[in-house]
N, C-alpha and C positions, 0 to 999 in steps of 0.2 A: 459524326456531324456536330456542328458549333449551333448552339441556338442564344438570342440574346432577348430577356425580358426586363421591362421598366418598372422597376418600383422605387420605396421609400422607406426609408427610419426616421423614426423623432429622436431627435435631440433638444430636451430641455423643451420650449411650446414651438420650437422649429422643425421644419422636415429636412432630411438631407437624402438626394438622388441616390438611388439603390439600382446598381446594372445586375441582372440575374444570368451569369453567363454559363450555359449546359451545355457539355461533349457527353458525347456518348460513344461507346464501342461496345459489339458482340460481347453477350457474356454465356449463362448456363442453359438450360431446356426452357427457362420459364419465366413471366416476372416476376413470382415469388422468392426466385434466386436475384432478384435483382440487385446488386453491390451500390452503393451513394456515396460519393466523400466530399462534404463539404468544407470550404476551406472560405477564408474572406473575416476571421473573427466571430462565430457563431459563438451566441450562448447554448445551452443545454434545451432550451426549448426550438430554438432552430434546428440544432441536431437530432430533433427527435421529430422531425417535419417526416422522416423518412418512412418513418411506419402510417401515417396518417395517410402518406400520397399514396402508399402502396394500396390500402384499403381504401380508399376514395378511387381510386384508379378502376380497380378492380368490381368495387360495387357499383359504379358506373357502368358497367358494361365496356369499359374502353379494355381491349384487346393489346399487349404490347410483347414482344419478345423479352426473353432475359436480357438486360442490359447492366453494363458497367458506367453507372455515372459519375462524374465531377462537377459538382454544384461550385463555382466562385461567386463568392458576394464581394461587388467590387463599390467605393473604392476598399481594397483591402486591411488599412489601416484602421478602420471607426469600426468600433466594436456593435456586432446585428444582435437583435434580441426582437423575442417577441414571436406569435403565433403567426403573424402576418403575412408572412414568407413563404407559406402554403402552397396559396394558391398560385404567385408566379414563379415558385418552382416547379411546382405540377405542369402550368403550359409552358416552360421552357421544357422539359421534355418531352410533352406532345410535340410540339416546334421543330424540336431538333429531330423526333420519327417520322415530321410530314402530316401529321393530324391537322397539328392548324398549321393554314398558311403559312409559306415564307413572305408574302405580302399581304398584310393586312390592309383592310380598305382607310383604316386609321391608325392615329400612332396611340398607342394606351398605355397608360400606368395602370400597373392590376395590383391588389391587394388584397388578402385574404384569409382566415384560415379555414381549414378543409377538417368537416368532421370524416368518421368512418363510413359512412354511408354515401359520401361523393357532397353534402351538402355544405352550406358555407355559416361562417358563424360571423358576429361583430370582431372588428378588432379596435384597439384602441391607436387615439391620433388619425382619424378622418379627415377632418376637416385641417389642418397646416399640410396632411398631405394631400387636398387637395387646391391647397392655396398654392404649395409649391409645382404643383404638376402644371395650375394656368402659366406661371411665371417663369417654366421654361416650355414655354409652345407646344403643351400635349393637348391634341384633339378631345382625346377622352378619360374617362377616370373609372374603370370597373371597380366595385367593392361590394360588399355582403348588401343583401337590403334591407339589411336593421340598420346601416348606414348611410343610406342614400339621402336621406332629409338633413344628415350631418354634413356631408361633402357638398349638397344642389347648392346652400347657400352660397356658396361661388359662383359667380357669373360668368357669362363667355367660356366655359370649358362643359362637356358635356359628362355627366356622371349617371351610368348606368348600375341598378342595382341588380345583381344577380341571388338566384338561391343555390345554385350547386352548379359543379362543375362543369356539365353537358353542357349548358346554359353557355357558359363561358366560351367553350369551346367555338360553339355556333354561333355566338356573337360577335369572338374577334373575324373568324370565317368571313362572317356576311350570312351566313345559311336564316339565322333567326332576325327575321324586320318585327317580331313582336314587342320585343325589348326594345323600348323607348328609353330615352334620356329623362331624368327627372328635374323639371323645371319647375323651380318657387321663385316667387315673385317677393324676393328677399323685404323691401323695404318695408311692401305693404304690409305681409306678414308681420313684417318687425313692431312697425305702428300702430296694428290691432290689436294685439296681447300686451304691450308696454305698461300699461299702468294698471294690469291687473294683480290685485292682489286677495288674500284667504285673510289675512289679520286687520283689523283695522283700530286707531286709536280709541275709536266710537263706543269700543265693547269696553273701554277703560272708565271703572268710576271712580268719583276724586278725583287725589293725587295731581291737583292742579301743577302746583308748582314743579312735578317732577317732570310732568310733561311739557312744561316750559323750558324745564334744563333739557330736554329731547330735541325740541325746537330750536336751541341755540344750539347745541351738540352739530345738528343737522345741517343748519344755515350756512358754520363754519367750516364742519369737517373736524369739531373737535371732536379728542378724545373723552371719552366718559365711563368713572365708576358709581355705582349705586352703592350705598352703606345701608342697609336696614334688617331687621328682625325676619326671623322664616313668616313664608304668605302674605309678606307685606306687596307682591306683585311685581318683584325685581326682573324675573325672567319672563313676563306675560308682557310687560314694557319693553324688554330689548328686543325680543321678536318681530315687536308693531315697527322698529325703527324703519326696514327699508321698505315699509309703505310710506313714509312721510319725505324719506331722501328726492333729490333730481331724479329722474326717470334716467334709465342709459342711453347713452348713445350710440350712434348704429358702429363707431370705431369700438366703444367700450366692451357692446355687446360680444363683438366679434371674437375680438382681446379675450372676453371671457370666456368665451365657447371655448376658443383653444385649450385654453386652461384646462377647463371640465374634461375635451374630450381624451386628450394625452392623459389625465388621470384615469380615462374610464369611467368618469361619473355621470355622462350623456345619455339618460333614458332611450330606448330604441322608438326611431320615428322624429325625435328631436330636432329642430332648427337650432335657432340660435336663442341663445339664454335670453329673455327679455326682462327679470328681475332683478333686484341686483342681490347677490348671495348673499345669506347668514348660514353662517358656521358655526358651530357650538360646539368644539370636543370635551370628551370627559376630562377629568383632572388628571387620569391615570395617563394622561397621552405622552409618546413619550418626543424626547428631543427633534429625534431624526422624524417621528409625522406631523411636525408642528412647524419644520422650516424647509423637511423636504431632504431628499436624498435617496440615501439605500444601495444595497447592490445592486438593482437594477433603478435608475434615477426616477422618482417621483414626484408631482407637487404638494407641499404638504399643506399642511390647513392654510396656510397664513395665507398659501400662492390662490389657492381657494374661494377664499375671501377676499380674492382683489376685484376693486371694486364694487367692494359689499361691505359687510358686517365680519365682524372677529368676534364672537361673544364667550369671555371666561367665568363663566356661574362659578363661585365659590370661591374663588381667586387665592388664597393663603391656602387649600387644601392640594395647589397645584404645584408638582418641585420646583422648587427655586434652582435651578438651573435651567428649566424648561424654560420659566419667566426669564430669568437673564434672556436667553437668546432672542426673544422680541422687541431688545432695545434699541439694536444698531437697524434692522427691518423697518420699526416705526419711524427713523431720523432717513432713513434711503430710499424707503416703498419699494426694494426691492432686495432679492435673499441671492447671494451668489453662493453655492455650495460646491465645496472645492474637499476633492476626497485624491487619492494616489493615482486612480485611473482614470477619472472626468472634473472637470469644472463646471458648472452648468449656471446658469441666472436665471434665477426666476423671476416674477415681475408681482409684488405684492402693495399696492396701493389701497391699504381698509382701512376703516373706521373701529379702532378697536375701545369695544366697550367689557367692560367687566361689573362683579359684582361680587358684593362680600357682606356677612356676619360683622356689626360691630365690635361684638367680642367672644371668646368660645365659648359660651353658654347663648347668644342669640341676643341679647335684651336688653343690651346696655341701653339707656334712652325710652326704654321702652316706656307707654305712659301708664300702663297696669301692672305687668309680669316686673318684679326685681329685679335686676341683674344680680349673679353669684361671683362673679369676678372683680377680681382686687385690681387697682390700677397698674399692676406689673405686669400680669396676669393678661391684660389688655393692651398694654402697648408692645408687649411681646406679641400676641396675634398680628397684632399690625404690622411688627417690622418684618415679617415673615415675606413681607411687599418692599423690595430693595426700594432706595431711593431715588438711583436714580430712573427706576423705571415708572414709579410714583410721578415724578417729574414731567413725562413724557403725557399723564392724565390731566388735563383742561380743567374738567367739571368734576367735581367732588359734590354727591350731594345725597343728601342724609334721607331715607323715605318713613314715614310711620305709618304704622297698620291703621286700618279706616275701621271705622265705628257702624258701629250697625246701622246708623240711620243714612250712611253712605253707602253703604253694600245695599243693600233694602232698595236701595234709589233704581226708581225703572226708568228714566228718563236720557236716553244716548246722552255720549260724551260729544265733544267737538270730534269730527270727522279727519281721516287722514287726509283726505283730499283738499278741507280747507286748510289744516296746519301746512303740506305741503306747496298748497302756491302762494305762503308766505317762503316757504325755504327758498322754495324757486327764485321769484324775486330778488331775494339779499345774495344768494349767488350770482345770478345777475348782475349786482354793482361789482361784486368781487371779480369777477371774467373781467371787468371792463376796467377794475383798476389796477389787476396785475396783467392787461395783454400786453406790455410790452417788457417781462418777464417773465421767460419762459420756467416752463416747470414751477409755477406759482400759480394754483388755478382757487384758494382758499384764504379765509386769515389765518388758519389752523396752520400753513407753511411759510407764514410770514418768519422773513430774515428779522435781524438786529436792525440792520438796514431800512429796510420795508418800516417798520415798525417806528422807526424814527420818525419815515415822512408821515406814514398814515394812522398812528394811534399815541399818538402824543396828546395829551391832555391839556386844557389851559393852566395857564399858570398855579392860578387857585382853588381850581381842581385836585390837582396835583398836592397842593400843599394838605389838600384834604387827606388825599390817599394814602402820605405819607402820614399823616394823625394816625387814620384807621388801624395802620400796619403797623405801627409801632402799640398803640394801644389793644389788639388783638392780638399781637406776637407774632406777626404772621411771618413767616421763611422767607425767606430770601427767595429761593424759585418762584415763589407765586406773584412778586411785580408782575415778570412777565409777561402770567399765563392773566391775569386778573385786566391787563391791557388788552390782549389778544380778543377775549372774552367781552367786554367793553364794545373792543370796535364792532363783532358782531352783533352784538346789541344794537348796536346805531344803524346799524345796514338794514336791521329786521323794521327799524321806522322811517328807514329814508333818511337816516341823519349824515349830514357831511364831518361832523366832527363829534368828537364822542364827548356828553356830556355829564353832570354830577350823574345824575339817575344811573346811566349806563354803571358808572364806576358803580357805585355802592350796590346793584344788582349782581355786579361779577364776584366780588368780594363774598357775597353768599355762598357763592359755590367753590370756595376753598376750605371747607368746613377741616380736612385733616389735617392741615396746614398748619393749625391753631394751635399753641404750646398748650395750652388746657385741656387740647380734646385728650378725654379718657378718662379725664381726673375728676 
């Protein structure tokens, strides 16, 4: 007998329709002789569904004669992978012996995997499978119930969460009305936990001015490096950043859950992400979990971090080929990775910040400890940071260690909550002077173009800036970014045109830029 069950694969933070198609014919005394051949492109974790369904079958209590089966995972051509496929193999062969109905009182996409004891475990990509299951007309969504607050976030489809097999069974039945659908009340949720956060700027003493460069970083969406001494508070500053960021949005948020939950990174109970991500991997990380891939495809940090933070502590200690690959990502906000058997696109849209040692003894600048390093010695540390990846960093800005009579200070810093409804604000003018340019939602993504009409200088402004540059040696990339940087400045007061102050404010934060620095 033919039996057919609805499931799904992720592809990349997409689902694609999985038909579970089970025949069965007589086979030996028993279902321990039971034969399986699945065919459809299984990986090694599909093909070893066969021992878990037997021992979840069986500690079940479900009763089955020997049989001979043929699993197809259609369509045949896209390669299946993953634990998931468990559970609607398991009830396509109930299905096909008459256990569960040949008509269900709903149509359901199942998804699963089945421990040995008949119980059900999480799988990864919940929620785009259960985006795709409303979006072709399924009644219902069965899944483990450490994923049900993954999947509810979907409206209009109903998603029931199960614990083990029996469950299942009487569910698609009808036998069991215990089993409710789990219904969240997405928005509200979403706008209750949105701007909570554990870090705040408030716990930050000093270090005025770095938290100004945090501030403009934030407003525009620029990118930012920190240069300073160990303990000067490089990594206790980039953590606080996505407290001060825009809050997300209910598309952004969504976007991001996907992300998390095809990686796996969805806490059990989980709705949707309400903060926006920091990621920080070690320096040892390597190519393929920084942009993503693998034998079986994964998101890697970058994909992670969309919509959030990218944070690289120690920046020169990490392979320069690793850093090569974040250059063409930061210029797309998006990673396509393309290997012999898949292509896949990810979607990486962060803010990537880093942080580095002035030179390899720690202290160059320092205003007590000496530095030990020879000016060779030091700009070798530095070029260890290609160029033009250097390029792709806004803010360059230099930190020094605080004095006792600043550490000492018990008196709160300014709060994230007020630095961020100034960001908020200057984002605001920015939505409204790139809406009729799509994919331009910052000044950090301003064209050549863009840039022409909205951060052009007055005349004798200008003649200024060109003094500056020429009299501090500054590179030729930092025009640019020293413009970009400018206009955000002007946004953060309301200004319609960027004035002297903005310029010579931007011009500080290209401290590497400088033929001197080092010397």
């Amino acid at each position: 007998m033919l039996a057919k069950i609805s499931s799904a694969t992720v592809d990349g933070i997409n689902a694609i329709p999985v038909t579970i198609e089970v025949d069965i014919t007589p086979g030996g005394k028993d279902v321990q002789n039971m034969r399986m051949v699945i065919v459809g492109l299984p990986d090694n974790s599909v093909k070893e569904s066969y021992s878990r369904i037997i021992a979840a079958l069986t500690n079940s209590g479900i009763t089955l004669p020997s049989l001979n089966v043929t699993v197809n995972l259609a369509p045949g051509d896209i390669r299946k992978e993953g634990t998931g496929f468990d559970l609607p193999i398991a009830a396509g062969i109930l299905k096909a012996n008459g256990i569960i109905t040949q008509q269900p009182q709903e149509n359901f996409m199942v998804l699963g995997e089945l421990s040995l004891d008949g119980s059900l475990q999480p799988i990864r990509g919940a929620l785009p499978i259960a985006i795709k299951a409303r979006e072709l007309g399924f009644d219902g969504l069965i899944v483990p119930e450490q994923n049900v607050r993954e999947a509810a976030v979907v409206n209009r489809l109903k998603v029931y969460g199960a614990q083990n097999l029996k469950q299942v069974v009487d569910l698609i039945n009808g036998w069991d009305n215990k089993i409710e659908p789990t219904i969240i009340d997405t928005r509200a949720e979403f706008f209750a936990h949105q701007n909570e956060y554990e870090l705040d700027f408030a716990d930050v003493k000093g270090q005025e001015s770095v938290k100004r460069a945090f501030e403009i970083a934030a407003a525009g969406g620029h990118n930012l490096i920190m240069v300073g001494p160990p303990g000067a508070g490089k990594s206790m500053m980039a953590r606080r950043l996505p407290s001060i960021l825009p809050p997300l949005s209910l598309s952004e948020s969504l976007e991001t859950t996907q992300i998390h939950s095809v990686a796996g990174q969805l806490k059990g109970g989980t709705g949707l992400i309400t903060e926006r991500p920091f990621r920080s991997p070690h320096h040892t990380v390597s190519q393929v979990a920084l942009v993503g891939g693998g034998a079986n495809p994964m998101p890697g940090e970058i994909s992670l971090a969309h919509n959030g933070v990218l944070f690289l502590d120690e920046l020169p200690e990490f392979p320069r080929a690793s850093l090569e690959v974040l250059r063409q990502p930061l210029e797309d906000r998006k990673i396509t990775v393309t290997r012999a058997k898949y292509s896949i696109e990810y979607p990486c849209n962060f803010m990537f910040v880093a942080s580095m040692n002035p030179c390899p003894c720690g202290y160059y600048n320092h205003p007590t400890k000496p530095c030990q390093c020879t000016p060779g010695q030091i700009h070798k540390y530095l070029n260890k940071i290609s160029g033009p990846l250097l390029d792709r960093i806004d803010i360059q800005i230099e930190i020094a260690p605080l004095s006792f009579d600043e550490l000492s200070r018990t008196q709160p810093g300014e709060s994230s909550a007020a630095i961020r409804k100034r960001v908020i604000a200057a984002r605001q003018i920015q939505e409204e002077r790139y809406r009729e340019h799509p994919g331009i939602h910052c000044n950090a993504q301003m064209t050549s173009a863009l840039m022409r009409q909205y951060a052009t200088p007055a005349p004798e402004d200008l003649a200024m800036l060109r003094e500056v540059i020429n009299r501090l040696k500054l590179s030729a990339r930092a025009y640019d970014r020293i413009l970009r940087l400018a206009r955000t400045i002007a946004d953060l007061e309301a200004s319609p045109t960027i004035q002297t102050h903005h310029l010579a404010e931007a011009v500080g934060y290209r401290n590497l830029d400088r033929e001197s620095w080092g010397e």
